[in-house]
N, C-alpha and C positions, 0 to 999 in steps of 0.2 A: 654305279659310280655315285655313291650317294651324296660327296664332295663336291660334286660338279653341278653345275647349273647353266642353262642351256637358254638364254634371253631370245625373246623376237620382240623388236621391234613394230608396232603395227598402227594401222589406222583403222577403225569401222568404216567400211565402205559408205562413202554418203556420196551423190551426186555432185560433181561439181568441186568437192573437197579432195581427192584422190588422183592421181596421173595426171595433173593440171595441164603439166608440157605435153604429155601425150594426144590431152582434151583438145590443145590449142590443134597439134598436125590433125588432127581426126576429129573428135566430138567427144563429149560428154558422156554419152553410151560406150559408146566403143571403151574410155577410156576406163569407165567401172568397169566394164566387162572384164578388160584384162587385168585390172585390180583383184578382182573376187577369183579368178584364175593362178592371179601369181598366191595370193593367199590359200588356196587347196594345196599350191602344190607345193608351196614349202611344206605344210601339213605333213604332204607324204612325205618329206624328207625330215619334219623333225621326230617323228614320230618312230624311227627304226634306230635313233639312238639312245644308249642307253642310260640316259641321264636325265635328271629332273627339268622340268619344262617350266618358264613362264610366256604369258605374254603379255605385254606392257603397251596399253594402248596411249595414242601422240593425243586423242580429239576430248574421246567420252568411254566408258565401259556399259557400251547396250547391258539393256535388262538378259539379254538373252542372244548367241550367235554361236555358228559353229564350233569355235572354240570351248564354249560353255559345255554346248550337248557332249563334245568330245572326251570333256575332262581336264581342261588345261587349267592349272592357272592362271589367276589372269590379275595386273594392276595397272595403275596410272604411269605412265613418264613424268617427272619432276624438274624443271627446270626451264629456263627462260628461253636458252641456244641448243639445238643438236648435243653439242661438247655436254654442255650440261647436263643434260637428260641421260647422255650415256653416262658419264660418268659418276653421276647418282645413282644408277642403273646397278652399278658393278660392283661402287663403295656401300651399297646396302645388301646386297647378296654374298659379300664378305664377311661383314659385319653380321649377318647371320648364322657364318660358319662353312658357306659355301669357298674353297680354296680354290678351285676352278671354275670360272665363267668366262661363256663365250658369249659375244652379244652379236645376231645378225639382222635385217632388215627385212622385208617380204617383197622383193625388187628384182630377183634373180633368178629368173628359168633355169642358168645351169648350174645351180647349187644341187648336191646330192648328199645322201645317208655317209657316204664313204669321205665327201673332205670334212664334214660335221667332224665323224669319230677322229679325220687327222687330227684335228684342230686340238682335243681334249687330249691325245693322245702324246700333240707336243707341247702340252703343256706341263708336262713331266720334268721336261728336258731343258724347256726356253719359258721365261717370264712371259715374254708378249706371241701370239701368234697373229697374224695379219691374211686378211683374204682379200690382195690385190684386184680392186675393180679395175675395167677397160680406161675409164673416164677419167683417173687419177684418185679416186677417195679409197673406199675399200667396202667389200660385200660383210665382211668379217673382221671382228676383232673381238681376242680371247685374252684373259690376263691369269696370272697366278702369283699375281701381286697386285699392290693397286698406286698406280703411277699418275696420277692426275695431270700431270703437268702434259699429259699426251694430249689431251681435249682442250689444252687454252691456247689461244691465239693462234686459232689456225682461220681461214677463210673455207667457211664449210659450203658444198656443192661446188668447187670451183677445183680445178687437177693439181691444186696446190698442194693438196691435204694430205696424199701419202707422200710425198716426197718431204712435207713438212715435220708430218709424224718419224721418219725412217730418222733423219737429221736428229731430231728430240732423241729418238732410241741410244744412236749413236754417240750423243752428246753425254748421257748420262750413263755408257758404259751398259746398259740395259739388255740381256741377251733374247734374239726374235727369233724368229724364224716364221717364213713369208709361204701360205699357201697357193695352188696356181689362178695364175689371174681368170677372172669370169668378169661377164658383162649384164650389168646390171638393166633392168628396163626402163628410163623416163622416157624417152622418143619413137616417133615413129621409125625413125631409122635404127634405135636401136633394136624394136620388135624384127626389124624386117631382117637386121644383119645378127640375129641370134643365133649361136648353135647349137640351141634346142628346137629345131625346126620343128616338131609335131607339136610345138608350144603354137608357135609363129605365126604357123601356116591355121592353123584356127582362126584367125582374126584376119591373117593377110587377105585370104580365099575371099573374106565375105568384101574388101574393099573394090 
C-alpha cells in the first residue's frame, strides 16, 4: 500500500517526561519502564502491516534509538495543541501523496497488526476511521481526506473528545466508521484493568 501512511505518534523515553499520571500512582521507574514496553510493542504491531511507517516524535529526535536501528522513519510533531500536531501530522502526509493515513499513539497494550490492517482497510469505504479509547478520546484516527475542523475545539485528554469529534462527523455529513473500543495506559488502574494481561502482569507482579 504505497498510498498509505501509518503515523506513530511518540516520545523519547526520558525520565520524568513520559507516563507522568502513571509516575504519580507509582514512580518514575516504574513509569519509564512501562513506556519503553508500550513502545516495543506497538513496534511488534506496526511492523506486520503493510504500509509505510513514520514516527513523529512530541519532545526531541535522539541521535540514535530503536526506531532508528529498525529502519523507521522518523520526524518532529508541529504544533502548539495535540489537535494541532495531529493535524499537521495528516495535512503533510497528504500533501506528499499519501491518500491514506492513520495516525496512532504508543499508549495501548491491546492494539494489534489485525485492527491496524482494519483501519486502512476502511478507509476504502469511510472518510474517517476512529479507534474508540475506554477513556472517551480515541487509540486511533485514520483519514482519506483531510477534515481539519476534527482537531479544533475540542478539550483534549478529557472524555469529551470522541463524543465531540463523532458530533463534528455527523455535522458535516462526513462518512466514519468506528473501530472496537481498547484501553489505552495512563494509570495505575488502567495497567492493572488491561486486557492484555501478560503486558500487566510484568509490572503488576514486581509491585
Amino acid at each position: 500500500m504505497n498510498d498509505s501512511l501509518l503515523i506513530l505518534f511518540v516520545k523519547h523515553p526520558v525520565p520524568g517526561q513520559v507516563k507522568t499520571r502513571l509516575a504519580a500512582d507509582t514512580n518514575t521507574e516504574t513509569a519509564l519502564s512501562v513506556y519503553n514496553a508500550l513502545l516495543e510493542y506497538t513496534e511488534t504491531c506496526v511492523r506486520e502491516v503493510p504500509v509505510k511507517k513514520r514516527v513523529a516524535y512530541g519532545n526531541f529526535i535522539p541521535e540514535t534509538d530503536f526506531w532508528q536501528e529498525k529502519g523507521y522513519e522518523r520526524s518532529m510533531q508541529s504544533g502548539d495543541t495535540l489537535g494541532k500536531r495531529m493535524s499537521n501530522a495528516i495535512s503533510e502526509a497528504q500533501k506528499e501523496g499519501y491518500s491514506k493515513v492513520v495516525l496512532i499513539g504508543s499508549d495501548c497494550a491491546e492494539l494489534s497488526p489485525k485492527i491496524l490492517t482494519e483501519a486502512f482497510e476502511n478507509l476504502q469505504k469511510h472518510s474517517v476511521v476512529i479507534g474508540p479509547a475506554g477513556d472517551g478520546g480515541y487509540y486511533l484516527i485514520g483519514m482519506s481526506g483531510y477534515f481539519p475542523f476534527i482537531f479544533e475545539n475540542k478539550d483534549w485528554s478529557t472524555d469529551s473528545v470522541l463524543p465531540s469529534t463523532l458530533s463534528d462527523l455527523k455535522k458535516h455529513n462526513i462518512s466514519f466508521k468506528l473501530l472496537p473500543e481498547l484501553n489505552d495506559i495512563d494509570t495505575l488502574e488502567d495497567l492493572i484493568l488491561s486486557r492484555n494481561t501478560d503486558f500487566s502482569m510484568r509490572f503488576i507482579r514486581k509491585k
